[in-house]
Structures are given as C-alpha cells and as structure tokens.
N, C-alpha and C positions, 0 to 999 in steps of 0.2 A: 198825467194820467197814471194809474197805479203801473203803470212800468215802462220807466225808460231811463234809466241809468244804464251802467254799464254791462250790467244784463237783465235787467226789467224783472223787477219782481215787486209783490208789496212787501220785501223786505229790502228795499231802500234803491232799488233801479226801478224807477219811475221812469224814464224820458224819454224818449222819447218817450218812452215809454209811457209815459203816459201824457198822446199828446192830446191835448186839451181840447177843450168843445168843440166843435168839430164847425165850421158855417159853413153850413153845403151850398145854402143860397150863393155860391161866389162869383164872380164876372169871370169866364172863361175867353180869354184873350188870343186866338189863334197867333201861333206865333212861329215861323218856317224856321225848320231845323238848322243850328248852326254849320256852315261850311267849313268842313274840318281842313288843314291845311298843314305842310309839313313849312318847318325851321332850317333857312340853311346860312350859313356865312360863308364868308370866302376862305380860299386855305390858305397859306404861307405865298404860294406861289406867284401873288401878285398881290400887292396893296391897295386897298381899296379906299378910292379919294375921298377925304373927312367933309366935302362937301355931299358929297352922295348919302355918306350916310346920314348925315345931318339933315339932310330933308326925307331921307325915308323914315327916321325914328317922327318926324314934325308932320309927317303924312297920317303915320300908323296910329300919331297921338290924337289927333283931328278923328280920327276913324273908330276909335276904339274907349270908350273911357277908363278902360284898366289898362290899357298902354301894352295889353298882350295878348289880344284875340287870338283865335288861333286865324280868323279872315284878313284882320289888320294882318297878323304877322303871316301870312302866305304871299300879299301882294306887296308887303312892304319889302320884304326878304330878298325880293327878283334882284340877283347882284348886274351890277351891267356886263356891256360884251367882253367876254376873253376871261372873265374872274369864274374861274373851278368851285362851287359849291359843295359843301358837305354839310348831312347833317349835325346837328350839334347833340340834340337828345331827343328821344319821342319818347313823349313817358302816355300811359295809359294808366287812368286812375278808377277804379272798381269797384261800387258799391254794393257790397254782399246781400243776398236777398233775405227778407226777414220772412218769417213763416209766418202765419197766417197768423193775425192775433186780434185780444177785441179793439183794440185802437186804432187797428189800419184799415178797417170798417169794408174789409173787401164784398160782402153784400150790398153796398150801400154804394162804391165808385160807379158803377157800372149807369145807376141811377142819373150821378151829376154829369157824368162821361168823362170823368179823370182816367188816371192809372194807381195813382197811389198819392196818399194824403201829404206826405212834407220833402222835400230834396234831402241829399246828401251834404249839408253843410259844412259838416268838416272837411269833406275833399274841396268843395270852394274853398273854403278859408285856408288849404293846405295850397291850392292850385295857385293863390295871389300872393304867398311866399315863395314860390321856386321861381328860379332865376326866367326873365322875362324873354329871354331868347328860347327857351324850350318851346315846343310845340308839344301841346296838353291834347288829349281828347279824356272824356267821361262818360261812362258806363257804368247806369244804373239796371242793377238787375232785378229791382223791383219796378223799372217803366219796359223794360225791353230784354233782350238777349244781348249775349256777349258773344261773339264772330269767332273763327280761327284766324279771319283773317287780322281781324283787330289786336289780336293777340300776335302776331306776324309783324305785323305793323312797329308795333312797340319796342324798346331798346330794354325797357325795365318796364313791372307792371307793381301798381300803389294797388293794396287792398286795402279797406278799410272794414274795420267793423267790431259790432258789441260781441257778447258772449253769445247770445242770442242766434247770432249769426254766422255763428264761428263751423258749421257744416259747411254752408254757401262759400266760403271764404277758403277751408281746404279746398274745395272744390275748385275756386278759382285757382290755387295754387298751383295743383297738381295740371290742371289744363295747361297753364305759363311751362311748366317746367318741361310737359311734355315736347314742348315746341323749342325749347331752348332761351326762353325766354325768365331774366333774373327777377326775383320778387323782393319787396318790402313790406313787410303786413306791420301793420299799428292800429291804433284805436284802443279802444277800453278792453279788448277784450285779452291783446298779445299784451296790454301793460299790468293785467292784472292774474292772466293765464298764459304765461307764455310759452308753459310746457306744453303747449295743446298746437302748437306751427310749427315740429320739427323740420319738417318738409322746406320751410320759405329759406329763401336766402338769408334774408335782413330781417330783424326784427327790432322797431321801434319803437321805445316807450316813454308814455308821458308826451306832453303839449308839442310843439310845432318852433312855436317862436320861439327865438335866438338860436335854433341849433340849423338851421338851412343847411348853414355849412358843412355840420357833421353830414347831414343827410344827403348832400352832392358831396364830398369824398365821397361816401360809403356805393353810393353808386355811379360811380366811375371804377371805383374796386371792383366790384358784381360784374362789371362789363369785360374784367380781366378774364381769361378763360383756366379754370382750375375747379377743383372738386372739392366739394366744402360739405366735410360727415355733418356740422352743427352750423346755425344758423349765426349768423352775425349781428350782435346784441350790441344798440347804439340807447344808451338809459341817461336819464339827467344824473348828476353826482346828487347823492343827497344833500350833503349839505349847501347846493347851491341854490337859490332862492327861485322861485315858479318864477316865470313868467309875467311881464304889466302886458296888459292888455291896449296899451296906448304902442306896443311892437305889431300888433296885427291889423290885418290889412281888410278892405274891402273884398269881400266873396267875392267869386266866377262865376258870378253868375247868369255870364254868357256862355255858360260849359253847357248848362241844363236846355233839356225842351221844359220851355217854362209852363207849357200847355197842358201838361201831364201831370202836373200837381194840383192839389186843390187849395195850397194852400204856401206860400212861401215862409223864411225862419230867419230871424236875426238873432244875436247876442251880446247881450249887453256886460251881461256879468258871467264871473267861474267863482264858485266856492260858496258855502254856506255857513255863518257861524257856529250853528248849533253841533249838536252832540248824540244824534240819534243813534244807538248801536248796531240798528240794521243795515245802516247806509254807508254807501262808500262813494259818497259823494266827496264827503270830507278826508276821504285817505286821497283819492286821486287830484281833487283841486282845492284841499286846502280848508279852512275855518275864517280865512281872513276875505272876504270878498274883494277880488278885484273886478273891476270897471275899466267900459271904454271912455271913451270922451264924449261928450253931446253932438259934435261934431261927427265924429266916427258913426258914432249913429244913425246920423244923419243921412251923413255918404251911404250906406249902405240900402237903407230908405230912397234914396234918390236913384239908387242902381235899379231896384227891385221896379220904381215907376216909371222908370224909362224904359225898361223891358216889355211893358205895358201889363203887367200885375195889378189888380183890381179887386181887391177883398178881404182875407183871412191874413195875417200875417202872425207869426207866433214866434213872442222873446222864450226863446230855448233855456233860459236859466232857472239855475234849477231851485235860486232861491229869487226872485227880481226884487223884493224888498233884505235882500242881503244887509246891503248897506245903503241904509233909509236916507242919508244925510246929501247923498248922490241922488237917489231915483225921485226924490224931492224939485233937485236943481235939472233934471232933467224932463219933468212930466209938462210943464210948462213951455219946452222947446217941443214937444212931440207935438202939443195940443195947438199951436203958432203953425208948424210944419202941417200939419191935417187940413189945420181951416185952409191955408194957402194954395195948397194942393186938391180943395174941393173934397175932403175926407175919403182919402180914396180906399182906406184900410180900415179893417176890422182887428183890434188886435187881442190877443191873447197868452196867459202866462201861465206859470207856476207859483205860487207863496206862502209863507207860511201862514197862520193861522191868524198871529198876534197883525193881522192887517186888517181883520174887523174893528179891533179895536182905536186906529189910527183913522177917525172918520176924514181930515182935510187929506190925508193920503190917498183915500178910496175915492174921494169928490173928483180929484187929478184923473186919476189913472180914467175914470169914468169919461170927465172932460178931455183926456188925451186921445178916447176909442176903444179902450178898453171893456169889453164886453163879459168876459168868461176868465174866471180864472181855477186853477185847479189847487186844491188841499187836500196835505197829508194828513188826514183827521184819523186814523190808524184804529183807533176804540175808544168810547166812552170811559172804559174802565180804568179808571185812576192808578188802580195797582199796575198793570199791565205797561200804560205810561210808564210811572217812574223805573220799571223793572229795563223798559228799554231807551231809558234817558232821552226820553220826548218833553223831558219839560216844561217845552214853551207850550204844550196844549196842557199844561195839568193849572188848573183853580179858574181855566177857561169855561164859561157856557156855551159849549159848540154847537147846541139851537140857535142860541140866539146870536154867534158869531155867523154864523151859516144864513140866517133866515135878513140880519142886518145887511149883508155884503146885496145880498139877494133886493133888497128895496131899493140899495142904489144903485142897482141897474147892472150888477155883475154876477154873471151865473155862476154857482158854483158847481165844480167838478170834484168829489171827495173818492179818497183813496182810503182800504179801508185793510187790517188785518185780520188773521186768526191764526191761531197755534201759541201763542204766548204763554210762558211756561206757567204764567198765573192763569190765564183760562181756563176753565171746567165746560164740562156739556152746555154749561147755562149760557155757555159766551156767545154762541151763535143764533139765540135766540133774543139777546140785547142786543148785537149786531142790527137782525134784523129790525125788531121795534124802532131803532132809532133811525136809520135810512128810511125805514117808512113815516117816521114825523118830520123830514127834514126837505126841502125843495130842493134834493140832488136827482136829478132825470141819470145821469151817467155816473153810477156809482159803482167802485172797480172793488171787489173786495177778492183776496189773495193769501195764500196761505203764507208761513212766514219761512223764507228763504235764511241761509246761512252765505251771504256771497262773501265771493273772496277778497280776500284784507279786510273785510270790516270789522270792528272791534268781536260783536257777536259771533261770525266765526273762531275767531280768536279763545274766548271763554270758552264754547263749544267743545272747542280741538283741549281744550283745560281740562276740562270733565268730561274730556272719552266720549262724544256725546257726536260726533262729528261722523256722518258717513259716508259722502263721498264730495270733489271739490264741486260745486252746482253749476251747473247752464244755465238756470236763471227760471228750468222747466217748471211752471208752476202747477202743472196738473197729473200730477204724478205724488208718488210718497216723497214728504220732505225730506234735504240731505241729511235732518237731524234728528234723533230721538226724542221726539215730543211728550212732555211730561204727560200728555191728556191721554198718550198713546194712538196709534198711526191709525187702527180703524175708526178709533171715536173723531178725529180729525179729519178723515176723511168723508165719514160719513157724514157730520155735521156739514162739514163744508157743500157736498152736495146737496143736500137738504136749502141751504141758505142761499146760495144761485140756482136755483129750479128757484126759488119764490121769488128770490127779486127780480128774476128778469121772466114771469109769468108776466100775460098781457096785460093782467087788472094791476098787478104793483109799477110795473113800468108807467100804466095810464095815470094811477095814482098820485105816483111824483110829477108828472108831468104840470098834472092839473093844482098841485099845490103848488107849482114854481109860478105859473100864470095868474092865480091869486096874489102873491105877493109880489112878482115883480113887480122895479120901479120905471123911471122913465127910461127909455131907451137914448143910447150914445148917439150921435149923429151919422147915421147911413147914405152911402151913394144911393143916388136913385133905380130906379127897377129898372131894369133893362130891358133888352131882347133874348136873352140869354138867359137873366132869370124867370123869364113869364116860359121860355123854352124847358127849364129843368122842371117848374113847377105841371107843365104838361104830360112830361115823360112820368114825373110823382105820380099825380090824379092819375095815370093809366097803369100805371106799374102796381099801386099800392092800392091806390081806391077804385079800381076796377078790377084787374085782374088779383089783386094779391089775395095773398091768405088772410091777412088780417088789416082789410080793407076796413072793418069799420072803428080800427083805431085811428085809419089818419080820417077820415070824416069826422069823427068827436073830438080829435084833437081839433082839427079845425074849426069846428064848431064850439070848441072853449075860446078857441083864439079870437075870434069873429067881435067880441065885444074890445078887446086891447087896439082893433087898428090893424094899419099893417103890418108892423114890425112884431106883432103878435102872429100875427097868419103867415110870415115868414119863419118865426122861429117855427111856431108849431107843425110846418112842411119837413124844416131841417129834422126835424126830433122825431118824428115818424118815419125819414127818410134812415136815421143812426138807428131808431128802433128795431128797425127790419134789422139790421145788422147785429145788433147786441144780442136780441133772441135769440133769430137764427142759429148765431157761433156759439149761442151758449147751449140750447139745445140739442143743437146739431152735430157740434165738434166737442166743448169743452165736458159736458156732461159724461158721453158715450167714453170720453178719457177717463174718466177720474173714476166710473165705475168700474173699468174694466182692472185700473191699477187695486180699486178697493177690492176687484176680486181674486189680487194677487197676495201670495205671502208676504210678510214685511223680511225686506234684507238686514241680516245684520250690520253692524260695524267694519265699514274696511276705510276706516283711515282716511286718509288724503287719495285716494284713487278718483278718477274722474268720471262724470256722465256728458258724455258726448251729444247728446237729445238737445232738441231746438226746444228755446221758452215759448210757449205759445201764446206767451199774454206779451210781448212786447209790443210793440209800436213801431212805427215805422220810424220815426227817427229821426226820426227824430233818431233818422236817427240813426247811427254808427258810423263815426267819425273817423278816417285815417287821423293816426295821431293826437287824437283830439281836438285838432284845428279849431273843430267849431261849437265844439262840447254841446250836441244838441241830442242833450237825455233828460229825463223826467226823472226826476228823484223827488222820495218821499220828504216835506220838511216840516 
C-alpha cells in the first residue's frame, strides 16, 4: 500500500504501509484472551531435582507449541514444595499506535467488527527470540489501551515502532519512565531516527536475529539502578553481514487477541534488489533478498491455523518476487499446504512490477491463494522513472501489466507519486487519466517524501534542497524544495484526490476491475459470520448510509460474476466508505489548511515531530525489525 516502510510515504515507506487489499469478507474466529502468567525459577537456595524439571519443560511442550506461552509457562513454572521462587524477567512489549491513515480503513472496522487491520509482527517475531524462561505480555495500542498497572508489572518495557509512530512511542516512553520502569525502543523508526528517543534507556538498531544476547545484557544493565543523561545505542557493526533468515523463529502468535485483527501477517523475505532512490527499503534490509525456508513458512502458516485464523493472510515483504528462483520453489508448497488444509487463507503481497510479465509465476501465486497484490507503479512518466532510478518500471506497459495480472485473477493495488523534480503542472493530470484507465479500485497516490537515509535524501541534503528530517507526514508541505514549487504541488495534489476518490471515479474503477477480472483463487466457504458482516454492510451502507446507492450498483455489477463477484463488491464498498470518507474528511481539510499556510524556508537537518497520516497499520512497526512488516514502494 503507498505507505508502509519505515515511515510510510509514497516516497518509498509503503508497509505497512501500504497494506494491501484489504478482504473484509473474513471468518472472524472468536478467540478468549490469552492468560497472562508470571516466570519464576528456583533460587540458589535449594536445587531443583533434574527430573522435575524434565517433565515440567515435556508438560509445557505438549501445552504450548512455541514451547513458551506465557499459560504453558505460568503452570509449568509452579517449583515444588520448599523451592523459593523468583522472577527471572517480565518484559512488556508495545506496539505504538498509528494515526489514522487510509490503509488502517478505520471507517471501514467498525463494519467487519475488528479493531484494526494487521498485528504487530515484529514484536512476535521479537517475542520467539528472547529467552524462553521470560514471561512476555503484548500491548497493542492500536487493539486496546496500555494500564499503569501493566506498566508496574514489567521489569523493562520493548517499544516498537515506524517513524509514523514515533509520538505514540514517546508517549509510551515517558509513561515507563515515570513509573520507574527501563525502556528499549527499536524498530525502523530509532534505526533510522534515533535522535528523536532521548528519553528511552536503550536504543536498538537494525534486525533481531543473532544479537539476543546483546539485547539480554543490555537489559540486565537497565535493571542496574543509575542515571543515564543518553540513551544506550546497541547497532550491528557495519561491516558485519545482515542477518539469514533461516536464524528466525516462528511468531507469538499466542501474544495477540487473534480476534481483533482482520487479517493476520507472515514473512517470507527482507530486502529488494532494486535501486529506487525514494526507498529505504534497500539501506535498512539490504539489495540482496534473503529468504526463509519453505518449511519455516510453513510453521508459521500452521501456527496462525491452529489459533483458528480463517481468511486474509498478508506476506509483509516488501518485495515477494525478490528472489524469483525461491518464490518459485516455494508457491508449489503453499498451493499443497492450501488444498490440505481445505484453503483456509486468502493471501496477499507486495511486487514489483516485472511480475506481469513472468505469466507461470502469476499462474502459482494464483494457484497458491494469492488474490491481490500491491505495485509501486509510482508514474507513467518515463522521465520522472529514470530521474528516481525506478528502472524495472521504464520500457514496461503498465496498462497492460496492470489489466494482465488483473485477468489472472489478482487484484491490483498501485501506489502512485507526485512532486518529481521532472513533473510540471501537467503531471497531475496524467496521474489522473491513467488511474482512471487502469482496474486499480485502491489507488494510493502521495506526494514525494525525502525519508531518512535514502539515497534521495542524500542528493537533496547535496543541493541545499533539504528542509527538515521527515515523519513520513504526507499531507502537509514536502521536507523538500520542489522544483514545480510548494503551492503548485499542493494544489495539484488536492485537485487529484478530490477526483479520484469522488464517488463516480471510485465506482469507475471498480466496474472496470469487474469487467476484466479472471477466475477467482479457491475460497472457503461462506459462513455465518460472513452472511453476518454482509448484513451489518446492507444496513450500514445500503440503507442507512450516505452513499447507499454505490454499494447496490456495485452489487448489482457483481450480480452477473457469481459469488466471489458479490463478495468482492461488499468488500470494496465496505473500503470505499473508508477511502472517501479520510479523504474527504481528514486528508483534504489538511492539505488545504497547510496550502493556506506560508511555505518555510530551509532549516537543515532539523526535525518534524507530526504523525504520517498515510501509514498503515503495519503493518506494521516492528520492535527491531523482527518482523519487518512495511510496505515499500518496488
């Protein structure tokens, strides 16, 4: 989705940001909240017989399949009579709230009766590398609220999160510290901004895996009592090589209420070959794609349907056709595991472009459940490409790569720019023309960001051109002097979201995606749950709503495709209410109000502290990276 990288912009934080097609139609699986429990071992003062423990860990393995529930380890823990317990650790892990944006479709939850569109992945995938005797709890503060007492509770508290999110995340800070309680903040946003977390104790950058151990010292240190003016910076050495992804482990995904999401997230890959100057995809993970195993994959797939998950499932990479020679060897085990399994997932990605063209690739991903997937199609205009070394999209026909994908049965999601220093007034009016020929219903377009470390920053800061380090804010003036100049940029841009997401252009796409699409992937059967969501629709939308008589005509296009027609076009008027609405209602009323401000001049590397309001949920923001689940442009 046009933003979910490390801080969501369409200038190359997609990821979550931009998380992909959204299946609202999804099996909502009631599922009782996990029983939090504390960690204790015995002390020094008696030894604890090697048969006890031997059948408590052979208990808690039977009980748990990550071998480290916080349920398993509360009743496996009970030492016997006369052994003095204490605890070992309680760590509390925190996922910072994102601000409202068009990808977290908050118009649109209320409908399915979620809370918010994707988990916290990276703190699962951070949660199944700390040592298995800890006692974990998770707090997501886009499903719920965060307690004092939770914050009490805890020995050290893990924040995670984007740039995006880096308000929420002081905020938790400052809350821990009030209490006396030590922090670690990581994620994309302390590894890429880490002047911006004086306050935390710890600051961690870069991935997860192989550094555990850095990361238990470092907090056993924090737990020392002394007074620390600067935060404690735990970074990979540069010259030491990222990361294989054959070191990480199966998500916690017994941390989450599964019920709250509408959509659960795996990972397959980190890093993108390509060379795009807006993205910093490629500074934080790399040009070379690494991979899990098929098996790994697998495991995490089996976690997710033992939880009892039923629908949407979204590979968080930021490129999934990275490395084709893999996702090849692997589409063929998804598509074996689906049928076995009674297809119980809907899945969905990120890719680049050059996968229209790869039609046995597209046959796979279709045949594996593959339904939607999202492209960084950025602009038509050729110049504008090679200016910001998009290559793989220049001497492509992105109609006919867009409208191809589209017949075999996978939706596209296009991400889209403006501001390029080769664009003129005219761009925004090519913009539009060509989203309106093209069967993209969710098309994200975004001014163009300068985020930090990415090459384009870099040039920028070259030619003086640099105003302040970005948050990812997309509806405000850019951080950078735009050749077209700041009011024609602005103005254009509101010009071009007022049209594409009026009710006739939204219905527009719609009804050209319904024309061309192909057959549909293989779906679980309708349920009670979805004949229940589609009830709550018809009364929300097509009775009471404002613009009731676009879900009846969408319906009424679909009505000839079948079900899987009359399903999608529920979902897409369900996302519609949603896209309008934030654009109308929120992103609009911003971007005037900034157009009706003076433009600031140049101050350097100084910071804006403001929330992006185009991110995504997150897809998103990872402590440490763990689970690198961002939407990047490719």
């Amino acid at each position: 989705m046009a933003e979910m990288t490390s801080t969501y912009g369409a200038s190359g934080d997609r990821a979550g940001i931009r998380a992909i097609g959204l299946r609202i139609l999804c099996l909502r699986v009631p599922i009782a909240a996990q029983e939090r429990g504390r960690v204790f071992l015995p002390t020094k003062r008696r030894a604890v017989p090697e048969s006890w423990v031997q059948s408590r860990q052979a208990r808690s393995k039977r009980m748990d399949p990550w071998g480290s529930s916080d349920r398993a380890q509360s009743r496996a823990a009970i030492p016997p009579p006369g052994v003095h317990p204490h605890p070992v650790m309680r760590v509390l892990l925190v996922h910072s709230k994102f601000p409202a944006t068009y990808w977290g479709f908050q118009y649109s939850l209320p409908i399915i009766g979620k809370r918010a569109t994707l988990p916290p992945l990276g703190l699962c995938t951070l949660a199944a590398l700390l040592p298995t005797q800890w006692s974990l709890r998770l707090v997501d503060l886009n499903v719920g609220t965060l307690t004092d007492a939770e914050l009490r509770w805890a020995d050290v508290v893990f924040v995670g999160g984007m740039l995006v999110q880096a308000d929420s995340m002081r905020e938790v800070v400052a809350r821990a510290r009030a209490l006396g309680r030590p922090t670690v903040v990581g994620g994309p946003a302390p590894t890429t901004s880490p002047h911006l977390f004086p306050e935390a104790d710890a600051l961690f950058l870069g991935e997860a895996e192989g550094r555990v151990d850095e990361l238990v010292t470092a907090v056993e240190e924090l737990r020392k009592p002394r007074r620390r003016l600067t935060p404690m910076t735990l970074a990979r050495p540069e010259h030491e090589a990222r990361p294989q992804l054959s070191h990480s482990a199966v998500p916690r995904y017994d941390l989450l209420d599964v019920a709250s999401y509408r959509t659960l997230s795996v990972q397959y890959s980190r890093g993108c070959p390509f060379t795009c100057e807006f993205c910093d995809v490629i500074e934080i993970f790399g040009r070379v794609p690494r991979v899990k195993s098929d098996e790994q994959v697998l495991a995490e797939l089996d976690a997710i349907y033992r939880l009892g998950h039923r629908g949407p499932v979204f590979f968080v990479d930021d490129n999934f056709i990275g490395n084709k020679k893999a996702v090849r060897k692997l589409l063929p085990v998804l598509r074996e595991w689906q049928h076995a399994h009674g297809n119980p997932f809907q899945f969905y990605t990120e890719a680049s472009v050059n996968l229209a063209a790869d039609e046995p690739l597209v046959r796979d991903m279709v045949a594996a459940g593959f339904n939607s997937v999202f492209i960084g199609i950025e602009t038509a205009s050729v110049e504008a490409l090679r200016e910001t070394r998009k290559k793989q999209n220049v001497g492509v026909d992105l109609t006919a790569a867009v409208e191809s994908l589209t017949r075999a049965g996978l939706e596209v999601m296009g991400g889209f720019i403006v501001g390029f220093d080769s664009d003129g007034p005219e761009a925004f009016e090519a913009q539009r023309a060509f989203i309106a020929s093209v069967p993209i219903p969710l098309a994200m377009v975004g001014m163009l960001i300068a985020l930090p470390g990415t090459q384009l920053e870099k040039r920028l800061t070259r030619e003086d051109r640099l105003r302040f380090v970005s948050s990812g804010d997309q509806f405000s003036r850019t951080n950078f002097e735009p050749k077209m100049g700041d009011q024609a940029l602005l103005e254009g841009y509101i010009r071009l979201l007022d049209e594409l997401y009026s009710l006739d252009a939204y219905e527009a796409r719609c009804a050209r995606f319904l024309e061309l699409i192909g057959p549909p992937a293989k779906t679980a059967p309708t349920t009670l749950v979805d004949l229940e969501i589609v009830a709550r629709a018809a009364v929300r939308l097509g009775v009471l709503g404002e613009r009731r008589a676009l879900f009846w005509r969408l319906l009424a296009r679909a009505a000839r495709g079948g079900l899987p027609s009359i399903r999608w076009a529920i979902t897409h008027a369900v996302q519609g209410e949603h896209m309008i609405r934030y654009t109308h209602e929120v992103v609009l009323p911003r971007l005037r109000r900034a157009a009706s401000r003076p433009s600031r001049g140049s101050v350097g590397a100084s910071t804006s502290s403001s929330a992006a309001s185009r991110a995504t949920p997150s897809v998103v923001g990872a402590l440490l990276h763990a689970g690198g689940e961002r939407l990047s442009t490719v």
